[in-house]
N, C-alpha and C positions, 0 to 999 in steps of 0.2 A: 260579161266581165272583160276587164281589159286581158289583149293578147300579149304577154309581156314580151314573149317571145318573138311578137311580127313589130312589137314597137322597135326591139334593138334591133333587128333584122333591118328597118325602114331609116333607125337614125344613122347604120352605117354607112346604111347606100346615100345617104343626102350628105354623109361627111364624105364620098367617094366623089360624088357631082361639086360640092366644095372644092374639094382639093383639085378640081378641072378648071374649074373659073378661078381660083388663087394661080393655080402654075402657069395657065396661059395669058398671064394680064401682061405683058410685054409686049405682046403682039397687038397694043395698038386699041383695048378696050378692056377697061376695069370695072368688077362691079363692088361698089361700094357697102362698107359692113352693116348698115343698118339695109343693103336692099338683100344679101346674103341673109340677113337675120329671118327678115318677114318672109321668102322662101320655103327657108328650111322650116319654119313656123309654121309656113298655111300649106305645106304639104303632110306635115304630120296632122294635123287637123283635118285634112279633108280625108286620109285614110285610118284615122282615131278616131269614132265620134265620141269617145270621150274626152277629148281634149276641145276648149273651149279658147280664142285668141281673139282678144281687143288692141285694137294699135290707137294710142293717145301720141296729141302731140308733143314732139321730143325736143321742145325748145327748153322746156325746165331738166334734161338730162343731168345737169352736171349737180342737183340737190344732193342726189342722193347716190350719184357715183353710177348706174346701174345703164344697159342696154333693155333688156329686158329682165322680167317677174318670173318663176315660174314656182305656181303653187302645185303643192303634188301630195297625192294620198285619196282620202273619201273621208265623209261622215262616220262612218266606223272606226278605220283606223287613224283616224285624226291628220293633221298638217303641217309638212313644212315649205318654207318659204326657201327659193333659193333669186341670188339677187345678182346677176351677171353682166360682166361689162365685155363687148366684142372687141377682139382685139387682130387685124389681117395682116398677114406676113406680106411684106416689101417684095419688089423684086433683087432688091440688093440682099436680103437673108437677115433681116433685124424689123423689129414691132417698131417702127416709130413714135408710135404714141404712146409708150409705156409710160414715158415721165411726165405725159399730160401735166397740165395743172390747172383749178380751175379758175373764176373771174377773181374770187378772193386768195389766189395763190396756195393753194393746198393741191395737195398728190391727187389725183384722180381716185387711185385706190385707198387713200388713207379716209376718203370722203365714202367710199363705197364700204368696206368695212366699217365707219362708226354709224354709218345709215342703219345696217344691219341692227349692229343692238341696242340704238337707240330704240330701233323699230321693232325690234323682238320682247322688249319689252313693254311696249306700248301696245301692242298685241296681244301678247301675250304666246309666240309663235316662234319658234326658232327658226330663224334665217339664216344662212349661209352665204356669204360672199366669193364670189367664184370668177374665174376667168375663163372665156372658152376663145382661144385662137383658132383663127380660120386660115389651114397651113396649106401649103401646095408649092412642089419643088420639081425639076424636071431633071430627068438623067442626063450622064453625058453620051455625046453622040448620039444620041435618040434613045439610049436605053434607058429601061424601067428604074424610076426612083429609086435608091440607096439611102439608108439609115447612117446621118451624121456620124462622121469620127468622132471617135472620145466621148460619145454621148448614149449615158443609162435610158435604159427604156425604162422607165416607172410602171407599166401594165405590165411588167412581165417578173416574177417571182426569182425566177433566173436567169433573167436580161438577158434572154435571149433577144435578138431582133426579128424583125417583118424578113422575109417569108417564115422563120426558121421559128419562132415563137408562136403556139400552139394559143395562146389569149389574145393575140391581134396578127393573125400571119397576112394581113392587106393592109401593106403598110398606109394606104389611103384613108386607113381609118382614122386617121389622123390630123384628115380635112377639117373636121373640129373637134378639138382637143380642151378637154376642162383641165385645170388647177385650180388648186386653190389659192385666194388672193394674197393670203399671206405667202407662199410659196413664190409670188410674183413681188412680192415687198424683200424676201430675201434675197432673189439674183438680181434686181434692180438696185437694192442698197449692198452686196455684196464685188466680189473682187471684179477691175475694170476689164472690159471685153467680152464680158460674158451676157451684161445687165440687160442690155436690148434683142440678144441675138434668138437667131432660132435655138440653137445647140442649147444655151442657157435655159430658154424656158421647154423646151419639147423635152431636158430630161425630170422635169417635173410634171409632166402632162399625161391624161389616159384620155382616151376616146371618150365625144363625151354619151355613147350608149353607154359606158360602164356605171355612171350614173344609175341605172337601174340594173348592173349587172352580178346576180346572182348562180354561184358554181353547182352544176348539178351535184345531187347526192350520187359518192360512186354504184354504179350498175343500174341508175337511171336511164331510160329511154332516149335517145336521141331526141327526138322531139316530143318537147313535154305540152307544148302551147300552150293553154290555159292555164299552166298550173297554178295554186294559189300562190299570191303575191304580196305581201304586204310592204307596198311601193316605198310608204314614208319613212316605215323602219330601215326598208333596206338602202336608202338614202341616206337616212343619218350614217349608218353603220360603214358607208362606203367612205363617207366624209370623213368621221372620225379614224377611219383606216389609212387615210393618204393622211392625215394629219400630223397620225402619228411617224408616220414616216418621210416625211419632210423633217419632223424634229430630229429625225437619228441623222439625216445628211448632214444637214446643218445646225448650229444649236441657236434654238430663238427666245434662250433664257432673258434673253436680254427685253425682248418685245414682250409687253403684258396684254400684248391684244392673242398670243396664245393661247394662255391661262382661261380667257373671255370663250375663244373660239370652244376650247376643249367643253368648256361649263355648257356652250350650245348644245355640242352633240350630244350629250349626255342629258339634255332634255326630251321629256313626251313629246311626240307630236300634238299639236293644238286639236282640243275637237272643235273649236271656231274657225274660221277664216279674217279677215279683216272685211269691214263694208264695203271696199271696193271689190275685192276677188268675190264676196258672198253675190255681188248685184252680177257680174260679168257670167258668173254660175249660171243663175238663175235665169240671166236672158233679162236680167231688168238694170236700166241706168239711169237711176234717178239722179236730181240734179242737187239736192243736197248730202250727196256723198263726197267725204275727201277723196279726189280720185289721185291716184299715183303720178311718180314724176318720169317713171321710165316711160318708153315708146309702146315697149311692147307688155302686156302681162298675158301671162298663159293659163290656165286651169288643168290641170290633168288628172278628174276624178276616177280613180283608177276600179271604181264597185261600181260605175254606171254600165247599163248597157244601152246605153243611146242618150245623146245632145239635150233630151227633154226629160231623161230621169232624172 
């Protein structure tokens, strides 16, 4: 069974080597967010073998808004879809590409959200549209990284910050950072100065191990490793949790793709996949499958114990 415990243990340390190649890109050599993607991708798969990763070509990116796929859960406890667009912090301290648009003139993320439930219902699988920034900032005079003024930590219950917050006390966890896409529609379409910057989106971002991160029961063991996991649950439950708390900052009465998002989390996990993620599973790529528009799509059967169960 999957080690949930070595998977977050492995996504912080690959958002810790992020946030290395983001901070030092001044000096003369940048690596760019799709070759960051496939990375962090093909090192979690060569030390998961349950996690399975196909890379398509990412000339049709902008259909459906997405960088990569990532399907997650098992046969048992069924599936969701999350649908992620990469986003790399400047040297100047602002996403450039937030306001994307694409060949027909629409948001970058207004295309990746209605991908989503278009496609969630075509599946019949609830997906999630997400953002994951790839951050990395350097101290001054050489000293260790500092946590933005004026800016909430969203991982943390009592906004404490890095070192001083007990839920993320290395601040580098933050080399990749999810939000949610709506949470990236509100400081983008909210007050000016904030829309593109770090400070703006990093106080709506968790590391993206929190994605599968579940709080021990108190007087649990320190290290529990295997313990049982049920990956897809605890995914929606995560989502619907920052969800809800994007709505209390800000109010997105106004946006109906809330309402849409909230009706997601609140659905079962699929016991299907779609033909493309079931063929990638399996090891089989047949050619009359609809294959996907993103680069990358991921599997992460979280009940296998090996790439061939």
């Amino acid at each position: 069974m999957l080690n949930i415990d070595a998977l977050v243990k492995r996504m912080d340390e690959l958002a810790d080597l992020t946030w290395e190649r983001v901070a030092f890109a001044d000096r003369g050599f940048s690596f760019r967010e799709d070759s960051i993607t496939e990375h962090n991708l093909f090192e979690l798969a060569r030390h998961h073998p349950q996690l399975r990763v196909q890379r398509f070509n990412g000339a049709e990116e902008a259909v459906n808004g997405a960088d990569w796929e990532w399907w997650v859960g098992g046969p048992g406890q069924g599936w969701v879809g999350l649908r992620i667009q990469a986003k790399k912090l400047a040297i100047d301290g602002t996403y450039h590409e937030i306001s994307h648009t694409t060949a027909h003139r629409r948001r970058q993320y207004d295309v990746l959200i209605n991908s989503c439930f278009e496609d969630q219902e075509k599946y019949a699988v609830p997906i999630l549209p997400l953002y994951c920034f790839y951050n990395g900032w350097n101290g001054q005079s050489g000293l260790d990284p500092t946590w933005p003024e004026n800016t909430k930590n969203a991982a943390c219950p009592k906004e404490f910050f890095p070192p001083d917050c007990t839920h993320v006390p290395n601040i580098r966890s933050f080399g990749c950072a999810i939000s949610s896409a709506l949470d990236v529609v509100a400081v983008h379409q909210g007050p000016r100065g904030s829309r593109t910057t770090l400070n703006g989106h990093l106080a709506r971002s968790r590391p993206w191990s929190h994605l599968f991160y579940k709080r021990k029961p108190p007087g649990a063991p320190a290290g529990i490793g295997t313990r049982p996991l049920n990956v897809a649950d605890t995914v929606l439950s995560q989502a619907g949790a920052w969800l809800r708390k994007g709505f209390e900052d800000v109010s997105l009465m106004n946006n109906p793709d809330y309402g849409r998002l909230v009706e997601t989390v609140r659905r079962p996990p699929s016991r299907q996949l779609p033909g493309y993620a079931s063929a990638i599973l399996n090891g089989r790529l047949p050619r009359d499958v609809e294959w996907p528009e993103a680069t990358f799509v991921a599997i992460l059967n979280a009940e296998a114990t090996s790439q061939t169960s």
